[in-house]
C-alpha positions as CSV (number, residue, x, y, z in Angstrom):
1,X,83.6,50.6,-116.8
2,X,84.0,50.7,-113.2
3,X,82.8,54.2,-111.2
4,X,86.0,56.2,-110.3
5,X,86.3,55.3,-106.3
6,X,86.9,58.5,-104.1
7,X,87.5,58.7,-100.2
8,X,86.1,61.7,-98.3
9,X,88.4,63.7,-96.6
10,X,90.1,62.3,-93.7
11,X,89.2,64.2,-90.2
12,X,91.9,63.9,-87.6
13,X,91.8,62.0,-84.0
14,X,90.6,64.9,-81.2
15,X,93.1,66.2,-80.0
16,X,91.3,67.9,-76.4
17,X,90.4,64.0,-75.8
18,X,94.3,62.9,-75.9
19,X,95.3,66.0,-73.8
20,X,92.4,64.7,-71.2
21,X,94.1,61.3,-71.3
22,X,98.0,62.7,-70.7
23,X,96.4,64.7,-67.9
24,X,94.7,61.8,-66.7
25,X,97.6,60.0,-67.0
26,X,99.4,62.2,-64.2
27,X,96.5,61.7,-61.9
28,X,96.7,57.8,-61.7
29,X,98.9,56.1,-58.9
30,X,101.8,55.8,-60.7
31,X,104.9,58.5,-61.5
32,X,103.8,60.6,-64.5
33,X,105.4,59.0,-67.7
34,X,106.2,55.3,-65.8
35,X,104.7,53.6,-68.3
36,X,106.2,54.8,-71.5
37,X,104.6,54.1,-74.8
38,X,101.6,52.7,-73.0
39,X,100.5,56.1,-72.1
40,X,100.8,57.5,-75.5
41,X,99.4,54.4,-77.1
42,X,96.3,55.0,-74.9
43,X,96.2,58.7,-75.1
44,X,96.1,58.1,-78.8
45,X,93.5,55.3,-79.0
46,X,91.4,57.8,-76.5
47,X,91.5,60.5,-79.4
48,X,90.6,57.9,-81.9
49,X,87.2,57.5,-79.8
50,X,86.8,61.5,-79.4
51,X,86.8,60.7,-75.1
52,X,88.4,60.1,-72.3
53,X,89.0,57.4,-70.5
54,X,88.7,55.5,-73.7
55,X,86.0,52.7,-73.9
56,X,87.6,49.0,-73.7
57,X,88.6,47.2,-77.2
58,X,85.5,44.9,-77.9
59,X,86.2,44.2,-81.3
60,X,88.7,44.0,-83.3
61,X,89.1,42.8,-86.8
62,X,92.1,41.0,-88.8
63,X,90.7,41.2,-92.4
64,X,93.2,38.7,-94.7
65,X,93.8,40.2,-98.5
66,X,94.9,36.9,-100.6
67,X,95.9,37.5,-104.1
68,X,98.0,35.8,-106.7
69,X,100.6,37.6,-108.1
70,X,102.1,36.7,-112.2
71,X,105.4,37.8,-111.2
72,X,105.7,34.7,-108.8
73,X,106.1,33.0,-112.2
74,X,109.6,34.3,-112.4
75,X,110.7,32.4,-109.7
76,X,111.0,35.2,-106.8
77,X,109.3,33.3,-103.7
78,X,110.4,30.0,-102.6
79,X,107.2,28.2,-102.6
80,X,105.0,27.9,-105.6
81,X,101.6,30.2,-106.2
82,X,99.3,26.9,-105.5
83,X,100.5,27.8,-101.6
84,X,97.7,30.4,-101.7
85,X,95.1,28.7,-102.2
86,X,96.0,26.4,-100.0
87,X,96.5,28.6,-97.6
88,X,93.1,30.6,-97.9
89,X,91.4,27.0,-97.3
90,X,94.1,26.7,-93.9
91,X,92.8,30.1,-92.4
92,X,88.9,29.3,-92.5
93,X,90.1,25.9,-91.2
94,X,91.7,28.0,-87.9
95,X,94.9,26.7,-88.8
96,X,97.1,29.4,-89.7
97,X,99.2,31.5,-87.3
98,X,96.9,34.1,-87.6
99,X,94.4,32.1,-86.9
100,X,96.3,31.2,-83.0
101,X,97.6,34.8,-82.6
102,X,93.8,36.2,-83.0
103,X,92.7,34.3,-80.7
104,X,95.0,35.0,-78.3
105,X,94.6,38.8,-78.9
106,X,90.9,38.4,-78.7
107,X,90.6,39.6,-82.3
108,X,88.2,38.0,-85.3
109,X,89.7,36.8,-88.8
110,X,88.0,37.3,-92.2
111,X,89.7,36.1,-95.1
112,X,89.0,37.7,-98.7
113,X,89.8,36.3,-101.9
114,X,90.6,39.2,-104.2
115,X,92.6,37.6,-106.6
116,X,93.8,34.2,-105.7
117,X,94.4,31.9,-108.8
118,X,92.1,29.5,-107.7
119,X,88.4,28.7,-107.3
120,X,88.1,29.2,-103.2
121,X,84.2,29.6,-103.1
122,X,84.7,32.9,-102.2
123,X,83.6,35.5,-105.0
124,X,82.1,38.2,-103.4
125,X,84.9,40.9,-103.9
126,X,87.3,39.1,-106.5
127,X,88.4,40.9,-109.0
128,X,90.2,38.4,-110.9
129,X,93.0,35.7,-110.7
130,X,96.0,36.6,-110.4
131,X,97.7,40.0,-111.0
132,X,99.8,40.8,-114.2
133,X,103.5,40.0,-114.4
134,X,104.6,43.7,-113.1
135,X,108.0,43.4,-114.4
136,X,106.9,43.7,-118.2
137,X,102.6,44.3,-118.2
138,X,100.5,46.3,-115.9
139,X,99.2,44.4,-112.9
140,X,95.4,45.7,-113.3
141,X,93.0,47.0,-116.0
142,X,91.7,50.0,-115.1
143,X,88.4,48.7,-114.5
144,X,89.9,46.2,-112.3
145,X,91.9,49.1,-110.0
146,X,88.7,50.6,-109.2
147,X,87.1,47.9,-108.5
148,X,89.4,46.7,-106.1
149,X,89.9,49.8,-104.5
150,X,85.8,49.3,-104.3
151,X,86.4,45.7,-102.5
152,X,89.1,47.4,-100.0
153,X,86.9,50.3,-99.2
154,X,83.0,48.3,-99.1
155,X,85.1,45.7,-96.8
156,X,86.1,48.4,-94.1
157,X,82.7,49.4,-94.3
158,X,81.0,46.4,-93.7
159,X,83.9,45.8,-90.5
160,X,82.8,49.0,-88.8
161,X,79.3,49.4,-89.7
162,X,79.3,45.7,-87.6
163,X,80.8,47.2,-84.8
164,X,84.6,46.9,-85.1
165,X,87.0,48.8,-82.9
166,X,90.4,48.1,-84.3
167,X,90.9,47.0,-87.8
168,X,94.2,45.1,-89.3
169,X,95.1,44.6,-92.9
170,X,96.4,40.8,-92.9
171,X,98.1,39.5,-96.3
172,X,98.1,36.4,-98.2
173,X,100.0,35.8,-101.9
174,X,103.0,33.9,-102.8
175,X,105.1,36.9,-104.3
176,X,103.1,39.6,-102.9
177,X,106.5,41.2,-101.5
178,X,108.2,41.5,-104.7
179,X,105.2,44.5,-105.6
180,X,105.0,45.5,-102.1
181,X,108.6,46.5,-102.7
182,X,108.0,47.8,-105.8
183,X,105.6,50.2,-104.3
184,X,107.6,51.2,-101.7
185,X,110.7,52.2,-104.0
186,X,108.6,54.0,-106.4
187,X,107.3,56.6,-103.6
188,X,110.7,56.7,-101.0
189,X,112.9,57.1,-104.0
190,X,115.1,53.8,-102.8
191,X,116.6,51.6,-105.0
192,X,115.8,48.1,-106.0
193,X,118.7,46.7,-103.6
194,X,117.7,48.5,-101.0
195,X,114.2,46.9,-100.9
196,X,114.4,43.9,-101.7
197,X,114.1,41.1,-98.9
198,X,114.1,37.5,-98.6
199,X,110.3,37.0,-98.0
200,X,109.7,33.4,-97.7
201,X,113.2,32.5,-97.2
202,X,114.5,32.8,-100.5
203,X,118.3,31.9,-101.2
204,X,120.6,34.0,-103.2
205,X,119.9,33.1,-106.6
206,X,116.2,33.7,-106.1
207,X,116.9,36.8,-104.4
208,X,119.0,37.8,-107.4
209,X,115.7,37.2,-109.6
210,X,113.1,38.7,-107.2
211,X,115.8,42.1,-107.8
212,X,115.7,41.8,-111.2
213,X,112.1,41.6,-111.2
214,X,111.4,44.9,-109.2
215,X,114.1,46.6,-111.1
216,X,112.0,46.4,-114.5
217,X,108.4,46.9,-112.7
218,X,110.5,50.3,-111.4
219,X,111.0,51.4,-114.3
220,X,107.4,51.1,-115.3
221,X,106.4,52.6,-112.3
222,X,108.2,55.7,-112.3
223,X,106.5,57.5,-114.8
224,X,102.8,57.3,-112.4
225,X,104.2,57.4,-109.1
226,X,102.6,60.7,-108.8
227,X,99.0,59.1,-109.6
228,X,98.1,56.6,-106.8
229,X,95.7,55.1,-108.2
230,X,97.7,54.6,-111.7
231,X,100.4,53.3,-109.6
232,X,98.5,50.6,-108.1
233,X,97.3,49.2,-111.7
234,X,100.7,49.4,-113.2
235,X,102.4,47.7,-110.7
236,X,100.1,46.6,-107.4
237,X,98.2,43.9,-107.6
238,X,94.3,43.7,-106.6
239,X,95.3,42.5,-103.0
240,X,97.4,45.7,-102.5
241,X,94.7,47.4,-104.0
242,X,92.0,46.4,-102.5
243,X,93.9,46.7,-98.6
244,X,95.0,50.4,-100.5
245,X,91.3,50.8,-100.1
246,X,90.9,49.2,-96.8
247,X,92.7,51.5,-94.8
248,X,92.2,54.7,-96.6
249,X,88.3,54.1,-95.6
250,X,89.3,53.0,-92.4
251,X,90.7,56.4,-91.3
252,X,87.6,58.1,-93.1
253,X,85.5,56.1,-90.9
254,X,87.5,57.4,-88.1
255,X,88.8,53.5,-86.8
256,X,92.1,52.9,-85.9
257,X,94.0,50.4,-87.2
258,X,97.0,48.5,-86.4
259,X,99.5,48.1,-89.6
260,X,101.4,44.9,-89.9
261,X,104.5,44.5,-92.6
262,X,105.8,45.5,-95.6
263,X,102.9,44.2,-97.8
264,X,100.4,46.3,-95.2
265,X,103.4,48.9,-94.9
266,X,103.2,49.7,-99.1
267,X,99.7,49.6,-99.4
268,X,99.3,52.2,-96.3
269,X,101.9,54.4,-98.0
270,X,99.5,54.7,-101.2
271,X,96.3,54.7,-98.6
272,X,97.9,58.0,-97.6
273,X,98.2,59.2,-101.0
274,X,94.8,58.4,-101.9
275,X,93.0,59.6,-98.6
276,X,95.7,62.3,-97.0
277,X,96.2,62.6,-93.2
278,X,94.9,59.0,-93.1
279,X,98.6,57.6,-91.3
280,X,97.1,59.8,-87.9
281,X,94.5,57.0,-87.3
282,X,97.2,53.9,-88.0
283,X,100.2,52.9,-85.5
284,X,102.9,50.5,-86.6
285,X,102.2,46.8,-84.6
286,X,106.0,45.7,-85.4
287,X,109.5,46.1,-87.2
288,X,109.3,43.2,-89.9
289,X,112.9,42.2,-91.1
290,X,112.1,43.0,-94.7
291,X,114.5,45.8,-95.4
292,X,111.4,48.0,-97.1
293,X,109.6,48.3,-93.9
294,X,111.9,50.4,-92.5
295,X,111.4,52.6,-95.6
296,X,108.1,52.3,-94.5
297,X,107.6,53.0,-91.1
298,X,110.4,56.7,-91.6
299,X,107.8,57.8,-94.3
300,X,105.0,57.0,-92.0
301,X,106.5,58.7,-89.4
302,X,106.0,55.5,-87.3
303,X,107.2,54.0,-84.5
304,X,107.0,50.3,-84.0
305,X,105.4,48.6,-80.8
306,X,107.2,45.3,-81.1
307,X,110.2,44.1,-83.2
308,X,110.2,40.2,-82.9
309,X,111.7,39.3,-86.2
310,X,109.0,38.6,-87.5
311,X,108.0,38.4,-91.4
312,X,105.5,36.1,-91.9
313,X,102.5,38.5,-93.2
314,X,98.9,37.3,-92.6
315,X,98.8,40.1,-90.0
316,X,100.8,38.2,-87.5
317,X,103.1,41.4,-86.4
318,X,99.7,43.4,-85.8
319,X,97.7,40.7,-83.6
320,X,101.1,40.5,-81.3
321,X,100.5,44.2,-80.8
322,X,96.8,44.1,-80.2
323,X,97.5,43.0,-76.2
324,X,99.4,46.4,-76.1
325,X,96.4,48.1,-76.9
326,X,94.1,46.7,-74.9
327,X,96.5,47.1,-71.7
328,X,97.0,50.8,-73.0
329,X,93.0,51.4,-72.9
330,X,92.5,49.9,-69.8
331,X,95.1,51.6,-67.7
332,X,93.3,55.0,-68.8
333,X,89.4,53.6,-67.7
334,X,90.7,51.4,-64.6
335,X,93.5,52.6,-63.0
336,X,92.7,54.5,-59.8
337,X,93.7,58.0,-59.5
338,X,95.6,59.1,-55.9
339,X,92.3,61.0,-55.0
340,X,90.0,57.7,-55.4
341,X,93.3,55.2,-54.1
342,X,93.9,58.1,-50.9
343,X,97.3,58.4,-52.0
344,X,99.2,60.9,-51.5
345,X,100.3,62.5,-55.3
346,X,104.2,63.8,-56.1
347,X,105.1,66.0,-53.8
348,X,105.3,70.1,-54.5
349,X,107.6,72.8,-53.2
């Protein structure tokens, strides 16, 4: 039997460093609020580093969860669960969209197989293939939970003990929205119509399954949606685990972290269960169109950067957003002030 996996408590961003970076703000040569969400975006980041001006984003992370899932096998996705695999062997291979936008963004990709039903010679942190059919069996063994929520949390650990920055939660799983939805009914109270999306693209019929499918893995759920961490066996998978893990530690460790979709979306929604006060170190990189991120981002409290349409996973959404930060960090540390420009400031009565 697995050890039980606990987080330490969560300590929030410093709050005299992101009152130095608003006042800062209305020093530099620009009308005091001009630039919107860029100034709280880099008033937060500055807390997350305890100073101010902030130091520049030198490393950022995109860590990619792939996992099967067994309820793919009722027909809820419109590509077949071999697609994982695949596409695990497409990321190392820079091929991906992820792939492109991290490299735009200036931002490394790690892929992880946690669970994907396949041999991808990757067996550090799996915990097995495949997930349970959630509809009718639990997703996990118990053993398996906490050893995913091991994987999630030694994998944050390993990002910032390396020197990472900024951390994103990427996905990867033919049917992995159908229990990301799940999730997110069973802790906002919604119902299975309001959460359920069209993921890959599906058409109606499919759709009609996929609700089907998170109706019955509700009504398994309801019973533990008090217990996080029974939640996530009954009807998770180890990818949501495992990222469940993943940014729990990541606000222990005090790194912020940019949240991507709806998979990313209900796992951080069980990452605050399981580690309280943990949603003050994340920030929302986009809107997806998946009807349960919106559920998502009210119970987070967050406000999206971009919304693209976007709803591809893979950590896409988060990557677009990364540029944001960086501009946000750099206005604070390289801007001039009207004292060091000789301007004059706003004028006073």
């Amino acid at each position: 039997m697995s050890d039980t996996v606990e987080f330490a408590t969560v300590s929030p961003p410093d709050e005299p460093s992101r009152h130095a970076a608003a006042a800062r703000h209305s020093q530099l040569t620009k009308p005091q609020g001009s630039l919107g969400r860029l100034e709280r975006l880099g008033a937060w980041l500055a807390a997350c580093q305890g100073q101010c001006p902030p130091e520049p984003l030198r490393r950022a992370r995109i860590v990619v969860f792939a996992g099967d899932h067994g309820v793919a096998a009722n027909g809820v996705s419109a590509y077949p669960s071999e697609v994982t695999g695949q596409m695990v062997t497409n990321f190392r291979s820079g091929g991906a969209a992820i792939n492109v936008l991290a490299a735009c963004a200036g931002a490394g990709v790690r892929v992880v197989d946690v669970a994907v039903d396949a041999e991808t010679g990757d067996s550090e942190f799996k915990v097995r293939r495949s997930s349970g059919s959630i509809d009718r069996e639990d997703a996990l063994t118990e053993e398996q939970t906490q050893a995913a929520l091991a994987a999630g949390k030694a994998i944050a650990d390993d990002e910032v003990d390396a020197g990472a920055d900024l951390l994103v939660a990427g996905d990867m799983g033919i049917g992995n929205t159908t229990p990301a939805a799940v999730l997110v009914a069973a802790l906002t109270g919604a119902e299975p119509v309001a959460v359920v999306g069209r993921g890959t693209g599906i058409d109606d019929v499919t759709w009609m399954r996929k609700t089907a499918a998170i109706r019955d893995a509700l009504r398994r759920a309801k019973p533990v949606t008090a217990d996080p961490v029974a939640l996530l066996r009954t009807v998770a998978g180890a990818d949501l685990t495992a990222m469940a893990g993943f940014l729990a530690q990541a606000a222990v460790r005090r790194t912020p972290v940019v949240l991507d979709g709806v998979v990313s979306g209900a796992a951080a929604l069980v990452a605050e269960e399981l580690a309280p006060g943990a949603r003050a170190w994340w920030v929302a990189g986009h809107r997806s169109t998946e009807p349960s991120h919106h559920l998502v981002l009210e119970q987070l409290d967050l406000e999206p950067l971009l919304d693209l349409g976007l709803r591809l996973g893979e950590g896409t959404g988060a990557a677009a957003a990364i540029p944001l930060l960086t501009m946000s960090v750099r206005v604070l540390a390289e801007m001039a002030t009207f004292t060091d420009a000789g301007i004059s400031g706003p004028a006073t009565d």
